[in-house]
N, C-alpha and C positions, 0 to 999 in steps of 0.2 A: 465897888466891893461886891462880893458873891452875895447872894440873897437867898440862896439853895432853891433856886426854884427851875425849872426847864429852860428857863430864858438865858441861863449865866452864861452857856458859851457864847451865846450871841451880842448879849452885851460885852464879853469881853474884848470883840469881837467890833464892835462900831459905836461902843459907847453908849451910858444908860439915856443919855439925851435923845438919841438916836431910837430908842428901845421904848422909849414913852413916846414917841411922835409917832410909832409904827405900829402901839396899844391903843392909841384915842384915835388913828386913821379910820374918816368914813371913806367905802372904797363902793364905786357900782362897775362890776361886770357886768357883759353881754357877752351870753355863749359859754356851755356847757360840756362843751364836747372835747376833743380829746385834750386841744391845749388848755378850754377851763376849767380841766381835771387836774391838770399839771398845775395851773395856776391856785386852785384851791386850797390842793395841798399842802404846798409848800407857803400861801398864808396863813395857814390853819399850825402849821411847823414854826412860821415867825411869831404867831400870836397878833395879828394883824388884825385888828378890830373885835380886840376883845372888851374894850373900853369905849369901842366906836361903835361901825355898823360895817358890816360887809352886805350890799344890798348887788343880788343874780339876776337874769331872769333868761331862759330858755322857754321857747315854746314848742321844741320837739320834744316826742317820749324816744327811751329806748328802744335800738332795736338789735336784735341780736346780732349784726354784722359790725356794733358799736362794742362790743367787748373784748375785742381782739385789743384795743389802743385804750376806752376810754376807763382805766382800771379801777374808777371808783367805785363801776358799776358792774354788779353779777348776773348769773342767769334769771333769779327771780325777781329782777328786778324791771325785765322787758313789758314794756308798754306803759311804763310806770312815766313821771316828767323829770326829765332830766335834771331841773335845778332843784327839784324837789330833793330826789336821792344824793346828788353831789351835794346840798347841803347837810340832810343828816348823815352823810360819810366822814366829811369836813369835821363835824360837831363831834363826831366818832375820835378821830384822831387828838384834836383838843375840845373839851368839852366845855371851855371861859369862851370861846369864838362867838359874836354874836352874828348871825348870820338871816336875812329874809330872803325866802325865795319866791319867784315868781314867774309866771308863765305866759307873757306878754312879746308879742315883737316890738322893738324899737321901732317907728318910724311918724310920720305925720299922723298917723292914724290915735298913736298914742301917744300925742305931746301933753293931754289931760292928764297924763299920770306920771309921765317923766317930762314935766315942766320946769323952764328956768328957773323953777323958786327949788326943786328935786337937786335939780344940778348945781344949786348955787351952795347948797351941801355937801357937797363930794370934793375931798382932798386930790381923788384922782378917779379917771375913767379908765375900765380896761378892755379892749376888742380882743375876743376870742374867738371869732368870724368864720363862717368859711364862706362872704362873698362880699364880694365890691360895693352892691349897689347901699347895703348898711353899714360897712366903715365910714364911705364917705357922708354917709348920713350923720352918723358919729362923731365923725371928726368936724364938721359943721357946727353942729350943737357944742364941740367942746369950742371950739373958736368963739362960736357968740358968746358961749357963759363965762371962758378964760380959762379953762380946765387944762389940766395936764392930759394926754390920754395915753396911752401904754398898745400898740398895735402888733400884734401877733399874725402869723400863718403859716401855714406849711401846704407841701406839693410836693408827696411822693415823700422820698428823704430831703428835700429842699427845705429850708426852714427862714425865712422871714420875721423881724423885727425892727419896730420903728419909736423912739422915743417924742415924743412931740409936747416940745413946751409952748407955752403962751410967750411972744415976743423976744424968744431964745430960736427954737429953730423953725424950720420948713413947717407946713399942714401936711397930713396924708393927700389932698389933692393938687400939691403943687408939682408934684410930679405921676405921671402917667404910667400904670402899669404896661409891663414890656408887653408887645402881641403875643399872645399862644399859636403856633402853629399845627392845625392837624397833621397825620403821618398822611404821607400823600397815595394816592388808591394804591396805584402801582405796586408800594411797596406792599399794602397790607395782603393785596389780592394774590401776587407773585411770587416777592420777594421780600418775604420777613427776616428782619436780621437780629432782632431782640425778642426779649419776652411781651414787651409793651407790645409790639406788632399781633404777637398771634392773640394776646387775650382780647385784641381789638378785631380781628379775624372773628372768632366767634362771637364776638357780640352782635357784630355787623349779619353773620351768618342764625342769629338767633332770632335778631329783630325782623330779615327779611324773611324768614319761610313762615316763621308761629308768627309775627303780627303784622308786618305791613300787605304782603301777598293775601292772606286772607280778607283782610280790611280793603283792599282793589277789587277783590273778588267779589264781594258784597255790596262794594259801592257799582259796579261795574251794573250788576243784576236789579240792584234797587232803582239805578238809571235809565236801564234800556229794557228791561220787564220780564216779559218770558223768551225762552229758548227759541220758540216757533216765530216770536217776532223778532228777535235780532238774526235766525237765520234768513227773513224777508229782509231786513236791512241792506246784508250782504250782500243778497241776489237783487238790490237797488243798487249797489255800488257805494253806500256809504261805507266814511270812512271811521271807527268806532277806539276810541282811545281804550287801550290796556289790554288790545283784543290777543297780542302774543302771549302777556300773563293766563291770560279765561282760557287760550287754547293748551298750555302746558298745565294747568292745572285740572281740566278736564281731561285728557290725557293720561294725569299720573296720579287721579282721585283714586284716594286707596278707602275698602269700603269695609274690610275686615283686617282683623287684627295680623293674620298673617301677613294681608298688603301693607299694611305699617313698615311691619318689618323685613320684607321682598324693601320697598322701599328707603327703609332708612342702611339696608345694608349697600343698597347702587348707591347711597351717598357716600360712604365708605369708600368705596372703591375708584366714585368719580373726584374724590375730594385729597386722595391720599396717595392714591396709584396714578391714575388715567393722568390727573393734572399735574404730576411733576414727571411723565414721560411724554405730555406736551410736553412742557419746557425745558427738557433736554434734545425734542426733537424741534424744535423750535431754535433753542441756543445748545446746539452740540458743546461739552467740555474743550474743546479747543476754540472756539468761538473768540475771533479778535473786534475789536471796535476799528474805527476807520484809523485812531491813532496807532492803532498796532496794540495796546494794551489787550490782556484779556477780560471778557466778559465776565465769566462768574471770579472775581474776585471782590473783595469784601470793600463793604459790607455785602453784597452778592453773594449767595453759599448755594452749588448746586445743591438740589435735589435729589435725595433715595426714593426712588418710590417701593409706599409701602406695599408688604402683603399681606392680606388678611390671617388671621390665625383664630379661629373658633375658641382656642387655648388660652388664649389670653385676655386675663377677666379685662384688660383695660379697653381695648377691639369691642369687647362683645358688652360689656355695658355701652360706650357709643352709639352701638345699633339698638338697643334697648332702650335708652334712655331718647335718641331722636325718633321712636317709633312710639315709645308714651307720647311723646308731644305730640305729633301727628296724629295719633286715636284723639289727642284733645281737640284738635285742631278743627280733623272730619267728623268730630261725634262718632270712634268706633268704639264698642262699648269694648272693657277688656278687664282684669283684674291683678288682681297682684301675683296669683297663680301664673299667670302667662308670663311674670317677669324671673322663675326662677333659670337657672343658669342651663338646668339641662334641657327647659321647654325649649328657651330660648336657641342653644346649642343645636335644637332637633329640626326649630324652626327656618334657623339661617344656612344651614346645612343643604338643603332645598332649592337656597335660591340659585338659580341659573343667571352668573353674569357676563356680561357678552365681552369680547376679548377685544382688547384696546387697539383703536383704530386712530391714526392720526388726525388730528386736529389740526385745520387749516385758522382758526380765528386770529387775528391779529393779539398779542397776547402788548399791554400794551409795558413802554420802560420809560416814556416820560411823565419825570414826575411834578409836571408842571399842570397837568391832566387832571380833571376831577372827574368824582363818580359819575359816571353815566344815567339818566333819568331815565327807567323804565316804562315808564309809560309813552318813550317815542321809540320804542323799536317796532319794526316796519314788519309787516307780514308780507312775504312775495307772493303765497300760492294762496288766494282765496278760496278758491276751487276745494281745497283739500281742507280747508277751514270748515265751509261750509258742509263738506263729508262728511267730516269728523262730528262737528255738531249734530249733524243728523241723523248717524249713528249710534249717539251717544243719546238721542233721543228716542229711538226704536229700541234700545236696549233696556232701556230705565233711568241711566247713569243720569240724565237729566231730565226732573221733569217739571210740567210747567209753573209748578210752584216750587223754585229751585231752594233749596234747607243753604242756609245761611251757615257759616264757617265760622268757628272761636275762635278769633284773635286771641293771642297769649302776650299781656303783659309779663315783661322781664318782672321778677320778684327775688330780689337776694337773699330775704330772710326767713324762708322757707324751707325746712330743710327735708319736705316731702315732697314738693312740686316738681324737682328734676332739674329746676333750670340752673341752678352751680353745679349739679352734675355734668350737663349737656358744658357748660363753661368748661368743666375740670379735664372732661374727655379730650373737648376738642381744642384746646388752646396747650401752649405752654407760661404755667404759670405757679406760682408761689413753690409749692413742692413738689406736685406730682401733674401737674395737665399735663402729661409726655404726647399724647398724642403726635402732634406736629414735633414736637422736639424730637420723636423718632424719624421724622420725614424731613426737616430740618436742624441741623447739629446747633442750637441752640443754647446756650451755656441757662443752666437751671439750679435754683437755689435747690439741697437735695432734703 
């Protein structure tokens, strides 16, 4: 019979017997985040331990790249603990909910506090996970204690679900999650045929110029000491690991803010033009494979290559935004005045880019191939190595106490730092990274 209370569709629904097992249920999640946002909810909608206990615990806070999915949670609520705010959200929507939150990891570390006498209270466990190594911790503990456990995840739009009883079904570790496979170089470096390609394009392109190359550069210097003694190296004949990186970056050390942006505009043009008229002089449009099929068919999409347009805010933040990070990079000092659209316009307008000449490199298509390790590529001319340095040291450009280079950690949630700019420009992604989607006809969510 109706009882006039929020619960009556539900009991109409599965029954008041039903409806009091799901009021006195003690329930423990792990994981707050997007699915136990979802899962919150919608116990806090059942009335799921309003007579019990619903015990959380998340040891991450918010962060603002969490608000797009995990909807319990607002902007003022970043830096805040996750199970904290998903609990009084929960308590928001029914206010009978009884709910403890806490901010603990599961594992060996804290079996003191979610101990088998913890678990031997729990009607059910729930995983709201986003990693392997603590479901099956989970699912362990629920086996020893005899627990039901409720297993969740997602990937991407992929969505995952496991029910797991006590001497009814399977454990989570009786079967093995499927391999992941990376996109293979070829594709990301040449041939990107999705969005997932190019957003991996620039990250790959973010992590090597702002942190890994700096981070060589500095190891390289901190190893072999001053300038004057690694050019005696040379003229020893040793052989000095990473020495083609120290030569292109000595080389194309930009030391004012216009060389930033001289700089980040040849990456424009090496990145956008130059290299997909290599690869149309490399694989011409009629280009047949040995079966007679043609080469750029798909997934294969020739290349336009681009042309720069000063006109176009999305061109001209690119070089703006790669020439911030490079001032961070070299330490050139620079301010926000240098970033408006007409300094910029006046600045890039200047640079002299030299007219594309073919590229003989092997450009590589199998994709059986992995990234190539930078630190064994071969110098032929030492001669001109050691020039170069030496130059570079009559000049200034290097001296014997060489200033040390700021690696730039990637930071998503930033929304001053440049670095989803620098992502937005040069990838195609969610809405607008057209960049590549202009150079590549790349189907884009709009």
């Amino acid at each position: 019979m109706p009882r006039g209370d929020r619960y009556d569709g539900l009991r109409a629904c599965v029954g008041d017997t039903a409806c009091e097992r799901l009021a006195s249920a003690h329930i423990f999640m792990v994981g707050c985040g997007a699915i136990g946002c979802e899962m919150l909810k919608n116990y806090a909608l059942l009335g799921l331990g309003i007579n019990g206990l619903i015990s959380i615990t998340d040891h991450d806070l918010i962060e603002k790249s969490n608000l797009n999915r995990q909807f319990l949670f607002r902007s003022q609520h970043i830096q805040k603990p996750k199970s904290v705010v998903a609990a009084f959200a929960a308590q928001e929507i029914n206010p009978s909910v009884k709910i403890t939150a806490q901010q603990m990891k599961v594992g060996p570390q804290t079996e003191q506090m979610y101990s088998d006498q913890f678990f031997s209270k729990q009607d059910i466990v729930i995983n709201a996970l986003d990693n392997v190594e603590t479901r099956r911790y989970m699912d362990s503990r629920c086996v020893t204690n005899q627990k039901p456990l409720l297993d969740s995840g997602t990937l991407g739009a992929k969505g995952h679900i496991q029910v797991i009883v006590p001497h009814l079904t399977e454990s989570y570790v009786s079967q093995q999650d499927p391999v992941e496979h990376d996109i293979p170089y070829c594709t990301v470096k040449s041939f990107p045929a999705v969005t997932e390609h190019t957003i991996q394009w620039a990250r790959d392109k973010f992590e090597s110029a702002f942190m890994m190359k700096p981070m060589i550069y500095n190891k390289f210097w901190s190893s072999h000491g001053s300038p004057e003694s690694v050019i005696q190296k040379l003229k020893d004949g040793k052989n000095l690991e990473n020495l083609s990186l120290l030569v292109k970056t000595v080389a194309n050390q930009p030391t004012t803010w216009s060389s930033c942006c001289y700089l980040a505009r040849r990456k424009f043009e090496k990145y956008f033009n130059h290299k997909a008229r290599n690869l149309l002089h490399a694989f011409p449009l009629d280009t047949r494979l040995k079966d007679g099929t043609l080469f750029w068919q798909s997934p294969k999409r020739p290349p336009i290559p681009l042309l720069f347009d000063s006109k176009n805010s999305l061109h001209r933040e690119f070089v703006a935004v790669t020439a911030r990070l490079l001032a961070e990079v070299y330490n050139v000092k620079m301010n926000n005045q240098d970033l408006l659209p007409e300094k910029m316009e006046k600045v890039i307008s200047e640079v002299e880019i030299a007219s594309w000449q073919p590229s003989f490199k092997t450009i590589e298509t199998d994709e059986s191939v992995k990234r190539p390790d930078p630190s064994t590529t071969c110098i032929d001319d030492l001669q001109t190595v050691i020039l170069l340095l030496e130059q570079a040291v009559q000049t200034g450009r290097l001296k014997s106490d060489v200033s040390s280079l700021k690696p730039v950690v990637f930071e998503k949630d930033s929304e001053t730092n440049g670095h989803i700019d620098y992502i937005f420009t040069a990838s195609v992604s969610l809405q607008s990274c057209r960049l590549l989607a202009e150079n590549y006809p790349v189907d884009v969510i709009k």
